[in-house]
KOLFIKE-146114 format. One line per 10 residues: number of its first residue (from 1); their letters; for each residue x, y, z of C-alpha. Coordinates in steps of 0.05 Angstrom, whole numbers, m for minus. Example, Ala and Ser with C-alpha at 12.3 -4.5 7.8 and 13.67 -1.06 7.14 Angstrom:
! KOLFIKE-146114
1	AS	246:m90:156 ~ 273:m21:143
***
This chain:
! KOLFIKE-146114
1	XXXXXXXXXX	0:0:0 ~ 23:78:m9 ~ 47:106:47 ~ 1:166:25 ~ m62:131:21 ~ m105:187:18 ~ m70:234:m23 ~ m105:253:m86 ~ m94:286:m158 ~ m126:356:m170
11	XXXXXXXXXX	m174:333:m227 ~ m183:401:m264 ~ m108:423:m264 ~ m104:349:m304 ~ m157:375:m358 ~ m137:445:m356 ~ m75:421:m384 ~ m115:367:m437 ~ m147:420:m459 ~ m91:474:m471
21	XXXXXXXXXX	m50:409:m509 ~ m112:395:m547 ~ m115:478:m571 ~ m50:457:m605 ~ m66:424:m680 ~ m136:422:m658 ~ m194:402:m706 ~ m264:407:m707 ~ m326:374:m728 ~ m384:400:m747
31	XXXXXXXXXX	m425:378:m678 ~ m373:419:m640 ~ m321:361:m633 ~ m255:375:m607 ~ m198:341:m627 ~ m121:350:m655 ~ m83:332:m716 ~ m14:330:m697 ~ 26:279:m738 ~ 93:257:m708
41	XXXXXXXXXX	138:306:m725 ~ 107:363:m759 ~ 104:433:m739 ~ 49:409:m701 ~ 83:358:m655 ~ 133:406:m649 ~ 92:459:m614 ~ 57:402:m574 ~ 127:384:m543 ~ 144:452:m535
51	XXXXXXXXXX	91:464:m491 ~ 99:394:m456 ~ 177:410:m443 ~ 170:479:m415 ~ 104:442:m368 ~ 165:397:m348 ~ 216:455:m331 ~ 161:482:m291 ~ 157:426:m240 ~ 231:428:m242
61	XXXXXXXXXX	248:357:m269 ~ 318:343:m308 ~ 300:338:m384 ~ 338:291:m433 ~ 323:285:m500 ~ 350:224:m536 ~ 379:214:m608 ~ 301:189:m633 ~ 272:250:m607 ~ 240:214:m543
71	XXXXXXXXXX	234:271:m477 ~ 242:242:m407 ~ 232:285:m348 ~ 258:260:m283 ~ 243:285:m206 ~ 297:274:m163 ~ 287:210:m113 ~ 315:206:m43 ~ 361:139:m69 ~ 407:165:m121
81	XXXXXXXXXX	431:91:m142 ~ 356:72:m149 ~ 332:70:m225 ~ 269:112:m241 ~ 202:91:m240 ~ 178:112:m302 ~ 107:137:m323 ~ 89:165:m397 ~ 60:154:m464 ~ 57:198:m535
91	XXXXXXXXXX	29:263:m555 ~ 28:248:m621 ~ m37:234:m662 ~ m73:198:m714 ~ m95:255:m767 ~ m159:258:m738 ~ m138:241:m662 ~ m173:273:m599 ~ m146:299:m540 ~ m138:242:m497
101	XXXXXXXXXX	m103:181:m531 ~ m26:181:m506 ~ m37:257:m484 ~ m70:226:m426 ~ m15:178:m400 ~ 37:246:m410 ~ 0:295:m371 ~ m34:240:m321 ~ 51:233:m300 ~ 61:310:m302
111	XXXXXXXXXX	12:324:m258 ~ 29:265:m208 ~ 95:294:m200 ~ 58:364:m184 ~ 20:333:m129 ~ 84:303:m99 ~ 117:369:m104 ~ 49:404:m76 ~ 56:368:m17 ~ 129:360:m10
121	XXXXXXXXXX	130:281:m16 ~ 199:252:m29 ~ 193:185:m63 ~ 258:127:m59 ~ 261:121:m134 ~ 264:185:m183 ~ 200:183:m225 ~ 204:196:m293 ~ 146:225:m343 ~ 162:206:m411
131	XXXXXXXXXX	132:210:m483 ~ 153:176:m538 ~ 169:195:m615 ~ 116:176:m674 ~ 80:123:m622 ~ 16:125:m670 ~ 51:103:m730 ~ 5:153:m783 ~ 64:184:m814 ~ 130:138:m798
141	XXXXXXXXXX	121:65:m785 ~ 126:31:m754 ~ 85:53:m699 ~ 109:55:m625 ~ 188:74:m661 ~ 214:119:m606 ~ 200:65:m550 ~ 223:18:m596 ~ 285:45:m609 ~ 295:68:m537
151	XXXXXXXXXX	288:m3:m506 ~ 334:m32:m563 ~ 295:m65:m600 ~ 303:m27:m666 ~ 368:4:m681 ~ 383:82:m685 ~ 402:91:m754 ~ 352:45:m780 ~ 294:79:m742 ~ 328:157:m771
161	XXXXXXXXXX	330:132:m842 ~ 259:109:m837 ~ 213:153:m893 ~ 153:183:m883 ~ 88:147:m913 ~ 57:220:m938 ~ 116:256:m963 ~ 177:212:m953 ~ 207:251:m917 ~ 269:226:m862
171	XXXXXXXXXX	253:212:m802 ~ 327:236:m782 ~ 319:299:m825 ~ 252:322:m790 ~ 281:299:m715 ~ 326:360:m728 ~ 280:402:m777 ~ 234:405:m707 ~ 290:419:m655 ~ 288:345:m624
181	XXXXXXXXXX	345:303:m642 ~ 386:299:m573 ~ 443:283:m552 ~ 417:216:m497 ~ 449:155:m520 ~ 394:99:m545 ~ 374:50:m530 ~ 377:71:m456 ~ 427:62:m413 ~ 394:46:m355
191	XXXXXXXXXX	323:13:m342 ~ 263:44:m298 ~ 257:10:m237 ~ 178:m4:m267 ~ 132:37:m322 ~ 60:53:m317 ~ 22:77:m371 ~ m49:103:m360 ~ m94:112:m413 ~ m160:112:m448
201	XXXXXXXXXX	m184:44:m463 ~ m204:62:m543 ~ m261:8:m546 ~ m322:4:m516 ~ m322:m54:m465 ~ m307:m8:m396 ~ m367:31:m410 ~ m409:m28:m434 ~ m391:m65:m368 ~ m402:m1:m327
211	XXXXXXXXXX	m334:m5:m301 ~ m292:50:m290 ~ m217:26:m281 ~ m182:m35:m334 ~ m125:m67:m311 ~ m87:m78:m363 ~ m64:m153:m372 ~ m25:m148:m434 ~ m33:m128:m512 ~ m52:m150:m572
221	XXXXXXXXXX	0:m183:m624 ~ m6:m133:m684 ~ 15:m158:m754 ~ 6:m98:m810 ~ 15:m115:m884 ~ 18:m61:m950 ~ m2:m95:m1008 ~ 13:m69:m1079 ~ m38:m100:m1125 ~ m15:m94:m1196
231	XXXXXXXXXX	m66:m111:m1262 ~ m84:m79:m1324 ~ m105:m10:m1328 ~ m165:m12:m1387 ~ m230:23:m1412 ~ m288:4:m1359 ~ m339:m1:m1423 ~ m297:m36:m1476 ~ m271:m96:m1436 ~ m303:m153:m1422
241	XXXXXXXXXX	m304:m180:m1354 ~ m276:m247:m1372 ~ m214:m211:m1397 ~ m197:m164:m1341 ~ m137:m164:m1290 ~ m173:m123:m1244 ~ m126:m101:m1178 ~ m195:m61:m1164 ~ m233:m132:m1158 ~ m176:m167:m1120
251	XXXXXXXXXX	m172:m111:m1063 ~ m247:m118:m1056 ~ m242:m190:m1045 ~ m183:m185:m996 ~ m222:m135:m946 ~ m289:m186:m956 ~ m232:m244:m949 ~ m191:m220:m883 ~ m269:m196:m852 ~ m284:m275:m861
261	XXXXXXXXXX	m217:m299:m840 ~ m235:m251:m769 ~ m301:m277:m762 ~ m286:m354:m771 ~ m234:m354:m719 ~ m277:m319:m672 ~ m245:m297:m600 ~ m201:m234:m600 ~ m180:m239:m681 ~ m196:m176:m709
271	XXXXXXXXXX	m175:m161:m784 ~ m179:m93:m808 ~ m161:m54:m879 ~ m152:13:m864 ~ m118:44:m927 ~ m138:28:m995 ~ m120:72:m1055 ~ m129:63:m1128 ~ m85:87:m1185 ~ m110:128:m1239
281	XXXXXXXXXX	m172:125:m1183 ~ m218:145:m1248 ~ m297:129:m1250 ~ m292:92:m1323 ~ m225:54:m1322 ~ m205:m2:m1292 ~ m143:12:m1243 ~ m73:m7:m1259 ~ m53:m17:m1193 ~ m82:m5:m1117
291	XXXXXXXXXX	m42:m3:m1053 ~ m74:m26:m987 ~ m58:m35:m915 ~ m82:m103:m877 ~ m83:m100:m795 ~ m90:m174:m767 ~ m81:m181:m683 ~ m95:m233:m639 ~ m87:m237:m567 ~ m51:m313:m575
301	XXXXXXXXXX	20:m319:m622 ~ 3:m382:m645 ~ m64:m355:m667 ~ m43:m294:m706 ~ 12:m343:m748 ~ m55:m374:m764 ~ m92:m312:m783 ~ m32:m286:m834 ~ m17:m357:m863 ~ m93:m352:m882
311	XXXXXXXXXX	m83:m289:m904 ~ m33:m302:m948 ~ m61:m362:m983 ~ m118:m313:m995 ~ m76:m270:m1026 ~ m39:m321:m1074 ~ m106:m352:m1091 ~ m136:m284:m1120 ~ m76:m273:m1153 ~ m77:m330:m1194
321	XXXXXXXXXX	m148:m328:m1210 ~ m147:m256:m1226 ~ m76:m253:m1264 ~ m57:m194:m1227 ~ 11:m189:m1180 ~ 8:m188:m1104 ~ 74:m147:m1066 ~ 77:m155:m996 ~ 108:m115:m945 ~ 114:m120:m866
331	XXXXXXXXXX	96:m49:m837 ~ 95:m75:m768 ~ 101:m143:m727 ~ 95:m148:m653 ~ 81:m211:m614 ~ 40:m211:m562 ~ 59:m175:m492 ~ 41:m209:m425 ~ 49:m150:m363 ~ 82:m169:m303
341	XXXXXXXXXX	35:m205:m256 ~ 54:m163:m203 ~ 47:m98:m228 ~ m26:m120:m252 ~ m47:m143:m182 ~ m17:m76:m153 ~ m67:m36:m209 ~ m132:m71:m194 ~ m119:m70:m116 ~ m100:3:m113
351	XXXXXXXXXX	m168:15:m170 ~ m203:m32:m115 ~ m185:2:m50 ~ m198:73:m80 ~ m270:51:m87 ~ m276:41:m160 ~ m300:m17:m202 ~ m248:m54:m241 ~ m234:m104:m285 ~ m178:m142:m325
361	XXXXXXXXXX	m168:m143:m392 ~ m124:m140:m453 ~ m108:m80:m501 ~ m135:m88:m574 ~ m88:m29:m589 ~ m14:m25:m591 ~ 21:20:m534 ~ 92:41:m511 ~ 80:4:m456 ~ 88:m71:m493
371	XXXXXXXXXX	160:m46:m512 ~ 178:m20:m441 ~ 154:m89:m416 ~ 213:m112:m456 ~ 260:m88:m404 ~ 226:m76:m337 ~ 157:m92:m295 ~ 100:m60:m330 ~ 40:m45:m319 ~ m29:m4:m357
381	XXXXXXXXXX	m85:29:m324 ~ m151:41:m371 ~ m214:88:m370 ~ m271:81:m405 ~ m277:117:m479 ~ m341:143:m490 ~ m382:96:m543 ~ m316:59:m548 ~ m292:119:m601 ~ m214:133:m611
391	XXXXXXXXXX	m171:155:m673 ~ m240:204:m676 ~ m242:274:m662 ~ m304:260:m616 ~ m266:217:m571 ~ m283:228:m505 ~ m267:210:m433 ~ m313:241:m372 ~ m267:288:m322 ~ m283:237:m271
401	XXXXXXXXXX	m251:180:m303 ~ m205:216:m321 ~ m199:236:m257 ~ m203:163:m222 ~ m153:135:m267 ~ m99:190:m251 ~ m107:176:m171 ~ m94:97:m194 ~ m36:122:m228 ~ m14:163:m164
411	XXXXXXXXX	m24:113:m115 ~ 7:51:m165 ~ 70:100:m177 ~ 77:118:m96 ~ 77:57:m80 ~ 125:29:m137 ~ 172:96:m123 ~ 180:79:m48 ~ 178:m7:m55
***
């Protein structure tokens, strides 16, 4: 247990400080939605960490910035040989991203190290807020790259040559273009002590459940395939269907195909294509080529080898039937992430003896936390998103789950800072 047990987070400074972060890129919709387009980055990002950085000199914390661009903010701890117990996530978004998703886990840490500070509390191990470079993966992949990089499990130079999927621009060449490529060594040097990440749960099975607080077993394996589908371009009127080698066709039958593979397996398979673009994209000719993205994850390894062995039968079978050419390329692969058993039970007692509901459950969505589980105990605390919406500018999160899941976070970090 904390040896603070009834200190508590001051709920509006957290939103007053969503909302100010959420000012920066914002969009809107046209029912009043608020929400943020800042691509990883962009002049955008760059203002967003700007802000987040000066938040950080603020409260006084030490502020590295490593080679990839991620920002780590440390408060001093009382055992100077004791690693850092790290909290964090991303402020970058999806083009059409709200204000909570990563922004959430960031400014949930910033403002536990203000109430530590507010009420002079000295904890054993330093705590560190961190957020992460390009976590979302909408302009660089693949996603999660800065925690990636930092925990060694993608090299430096790799991860800096990597090219933008809108412009192809560097990754390397922006870093510096924004003001962020530092001078930390990566991967790091030295491992937190634990990481806790809290965040919004980006489905809709808290709210369903009427639960306020997920504890966060593990994540999904993710497995993301670009396909370059290349046929015949020809005149939509003159050619007979018999004689087409239509790319058009075959990435039709690939979203029905991966939808069936999804639903025949049942349990957490999920198959998704998100990005599908034709070339000459012209209402009375049949396209010469179309480039699409395929997102398989499964909860089980084993499972997920299934789901893309499927897959790509699928896709050899339509090419051959069609007479059209199939490329393949891996965006991203993760396996499957288990969360230290320990740092689970210590979420879901602290959710449980602050009074709120809780559950435990995996992620369906990728996080920094599966590649900081690589090197240390890890651990996730979730709130409920309202109608389960994310990567949506009306993504939404009520102040007082908001609120709730930044005491959890206080309470889990007090009592992983002073174990």
């Amino acid at each position: 247990m904390s040896s603070h047990p009834d200190l508590r987070v001051d709920g509006e400074r957290l939103w007053a400080r969503l909302a100010a972060l959420g000012e920066i890129g914002a969009v809107h919709g046209a029912n009043g939605e608020r929400g943020n387009a800042r691509l990883a980055l962009s002049d955008a990002d760059r203002d967003g960490r700007d802000l987040v950085v000066g938040w950080m000199r603020d409260l006084g914390l030490a502020i590295e910035i490593d080679a990839v661009g991620n920002v780590v903010g440390t408060r001093p701890g009382s055992d100077p040989a004791a690693a850092p117990v790290m909290v964090g996530s991303h402020i970058d978004t999806v083009r059409t991203g709200g204000w909570f998703d990563g922004n959430l886990g960031v400014l949930g840490g910033l403002e536990v190290v203000e109430t530590l500070a507010q009420h002079d509390i000295v904890t054993r191990h330093p705590i560190s807020v961190a957020f992460f470079t390009n976590e979302e993966g909408a302009r660089f992949q693949p996603d999660m790259l800065g925690s990636l990089v930092y925990v060694g499990g993608m090299g430096l130079e790799d991860a800096l040559d990597v090219r933008a999927a809108d412009d192809g621009a560097r990754l390397g060449d922006e870093l510096a273009r924004i003001g962020y490529a530092g001078s930390t060594p990566c991967p790091t040097a030295v491992a937190p002590h634990a990481y806790v990440e809290l965040h919004i749960e980006q489905g809709p099975v808290l709210e369903d459940e009427g639960i306020t607080i997920g504890a966060v077993t593990g994540v999904q394996g993710i497995s993301w395939t670009e396909l370059t589908i290349s046929g015949q371009s020809a005149h939509a009127g003159t050619t007979p269907m018999r004689l087409r080698r239509d790319p058009g066709y075959v990435a039709a039958a690939i979203n029905t195909g991966v939808r069936a593979i999804a639903t025949q397996m049942g349990g957490t398979q999920v198959a998704t294509v998100g990005r599908c673009e034709f070339h000459p994209n012209l209402v009375n000719v049949v396209p010469a080529t179309v480039t699409m993205t395929v997102d398989l994850r499964n909860t089980d390894e084993m499972l997920l080898q299934q789901a893309e062995s499927v897959f790509g039968a699928l896709c050899e079978q339509l090419a051959a039937e069609e007479g059209v050419t199939i490329e393949r390329r891996t965006l991203a692969r993760f396996e499957p992430v288990e969360f230290d058993a320990s740092m689970v039970d210590l979420v879901e007692a602290t959710a449980r003896r602050l009074g709120h509901s809780t559950m435990r459950m995996p992620s369906g969505a990728g996080h920094d936390a599966q590649m900081l589980a690589r090197v240390c105990p890890t651990s996730m605390v979730f709130v409920p998103s309202v109608n389960g919406l994310s990567h949506n500018i009306a993504e939404y999160t009520s102040p007082a789950d908001i609120t709730a899941g930044a005491d959890v976070l206080l309470q889990v970090v007090l009592a992983a800072a002073n174990g």
